[in-house]
N, C-alpha and C positions, 0 to 999 in steps of 0.2 A: 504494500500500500504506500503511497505518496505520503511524504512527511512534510510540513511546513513547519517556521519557524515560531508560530504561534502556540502549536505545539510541545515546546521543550517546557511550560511553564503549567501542561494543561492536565500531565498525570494520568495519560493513557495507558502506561502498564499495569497501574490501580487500576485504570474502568475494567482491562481486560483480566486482570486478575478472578474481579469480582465477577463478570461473566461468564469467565468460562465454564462453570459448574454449569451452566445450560446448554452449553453447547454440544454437553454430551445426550441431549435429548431433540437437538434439532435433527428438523429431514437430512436425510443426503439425497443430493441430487446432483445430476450435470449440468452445468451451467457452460454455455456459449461464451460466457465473460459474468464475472464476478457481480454480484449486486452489493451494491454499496448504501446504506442509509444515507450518508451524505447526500447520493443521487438525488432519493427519496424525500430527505429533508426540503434539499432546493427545488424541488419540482413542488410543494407543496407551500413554499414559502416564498417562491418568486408568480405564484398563481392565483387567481381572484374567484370569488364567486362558489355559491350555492351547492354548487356539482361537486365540488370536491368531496372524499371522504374523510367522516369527521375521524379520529383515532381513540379504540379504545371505548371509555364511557363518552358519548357526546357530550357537552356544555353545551348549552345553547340561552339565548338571548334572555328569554324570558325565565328562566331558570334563577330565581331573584335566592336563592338560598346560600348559604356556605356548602362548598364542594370538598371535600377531605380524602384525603388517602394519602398511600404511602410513595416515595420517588422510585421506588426498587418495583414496583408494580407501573406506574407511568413518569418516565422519564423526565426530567425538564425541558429537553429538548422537543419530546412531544405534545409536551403542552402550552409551550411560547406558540409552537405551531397550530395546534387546534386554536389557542384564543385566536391570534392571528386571523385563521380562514374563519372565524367567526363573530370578527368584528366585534369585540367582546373589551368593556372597561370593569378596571376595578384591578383588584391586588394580588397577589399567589406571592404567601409565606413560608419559606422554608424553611425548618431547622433540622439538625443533628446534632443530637449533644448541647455542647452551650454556642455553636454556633449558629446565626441567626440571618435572613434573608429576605429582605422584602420586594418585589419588583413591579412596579405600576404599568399595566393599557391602558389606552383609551382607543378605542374603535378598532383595537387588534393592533395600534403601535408599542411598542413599545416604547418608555415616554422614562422611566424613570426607578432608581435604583438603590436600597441605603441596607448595611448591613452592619451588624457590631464587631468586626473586623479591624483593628488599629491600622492594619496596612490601605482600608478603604478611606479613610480620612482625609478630607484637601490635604492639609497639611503634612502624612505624611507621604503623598501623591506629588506635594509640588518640592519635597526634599528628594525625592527619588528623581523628581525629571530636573533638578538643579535649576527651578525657576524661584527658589528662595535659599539664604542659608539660614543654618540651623540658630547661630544668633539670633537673628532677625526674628523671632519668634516671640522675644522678652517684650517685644514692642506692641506685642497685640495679645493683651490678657486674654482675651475669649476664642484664641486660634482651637484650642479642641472643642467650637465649637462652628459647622462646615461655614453657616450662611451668614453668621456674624462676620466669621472670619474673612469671606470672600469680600464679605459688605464691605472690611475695611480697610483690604488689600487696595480695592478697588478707589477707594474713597481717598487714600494715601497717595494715589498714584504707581501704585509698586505694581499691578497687573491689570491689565484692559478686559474691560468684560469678555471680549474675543477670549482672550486666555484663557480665560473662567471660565466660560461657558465649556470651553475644548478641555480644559479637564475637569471639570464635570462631568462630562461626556466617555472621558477615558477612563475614569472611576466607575461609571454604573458598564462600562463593558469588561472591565476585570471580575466583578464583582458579578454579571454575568456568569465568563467565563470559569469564575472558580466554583460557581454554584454549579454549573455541567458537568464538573466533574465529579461531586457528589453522587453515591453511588445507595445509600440509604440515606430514610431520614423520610422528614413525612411535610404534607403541605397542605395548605388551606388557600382555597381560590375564594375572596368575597367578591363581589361582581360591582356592590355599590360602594367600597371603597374609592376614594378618589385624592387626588395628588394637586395640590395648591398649581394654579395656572401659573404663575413665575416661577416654579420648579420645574417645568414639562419640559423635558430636549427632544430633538430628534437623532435617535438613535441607531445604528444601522447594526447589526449584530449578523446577518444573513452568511458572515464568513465565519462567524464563530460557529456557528451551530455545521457547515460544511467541514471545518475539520473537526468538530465533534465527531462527525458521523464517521469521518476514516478512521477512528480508534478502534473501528466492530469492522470484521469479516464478516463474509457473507451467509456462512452458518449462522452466527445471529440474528442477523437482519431476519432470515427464512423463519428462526423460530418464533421470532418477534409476530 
């Protein structure tokens, strides 16, 4: 399978670890050329409309309830996607253990992303990408806190909303990515959840969830 460099950070010999115990229950069969969920992912996630099929339990629109179960039974990757082709807002919480994941729709976008994770934090996002130093932090008492903190980056002149926003943006696709690779743990979709209109970004995740899919061979994709 094709590797990318997205990759190296995203703990595919964990997903495959934890799979393989199924694999010895998938079909065998001859395959012309290998099926790839990624395939699957992006034909489902670059596609509109009604027709599609939904994966799994359906969600659908009017289904005003909380939705629960476990990640080990429907992936996260399957579920960005059904919300997605289903045009579907509100929130899907994960956790395992004491770590914790929240990620916002609105109309099947993804829009928005916050987790108790110390590495998901502006601040320690913009000591990692060397758009602040680690000094510079005494100057702003509320920096462990995201939108004060941005507020008074901004306000100071030290980073343009552009910045802000862009890593904003690069925070809820890590935090994304590291929730995919989660391999138990459990989650709650609320539908009427909703995420303050000044926090909404546009997010494009469409490449995460494609090398997601290259971590599985095509025996599981079949059992799946």
């Amino acid at each position: 399978l094709r590797r990318f460099s997205v990759l190296s950070n995203f703990g595919c010999s964990q997903v495959r670890r934890s799979r393989s115990s199924h694999l010895h229950s998938a079909t065998s069969r001859n395959l012309a050329q290998p099926i790839l969920i990624s395939d699957i992912l992006f034909l489902l996630w670059s596609s509109s409309g009604p027709s599609l099929p939904n994966l799994h339990n359906p969600m659908s629109p009017e289904n005003a309830l909380e939705i629960k179960s476990t990640i080990e039974k429907h992936p996260l990757a399957e579920l960005i996607v059904e919300i997605r082709q289903n045009g579907l807002g509100g929130s899907l919480r994960l956790s395992i253990g004491d770590k914790k994941a929240v990620i916002y729709f609105d109309e099947g976008r993804l829009i928005y992303a916050v987790s108790n994770a110390r590495e998901h934090r502006l601040f320690s996002h913009l000591l990692k990408e060397k758009l602040i130093e680690q000094n510079e932090l005494a100057q702003f008492p509320n920096f462990a806190k995201d939108h004060e903190f941005a507020a008074a980056l901004k306000a100071a002149g030290r980073l343009s909303e552009e910045q802000l926003n862009e890593a904003a943006k690069a925070i809820v696709r890590q935090i994304v990515l590291d929730s995919l690779s989660w391999i138990k743990g459990d989650f709650t979709f609320t539908p009427l959840a909703r995420v303050r209109d000044d926090l909404k970004l546009d997010v494009e995740i469409g490449d995460l969830l494609m090398n997601y899919g290259r971590c599985f061979d095509s025996g599981w994709v079949i059992n799946r």
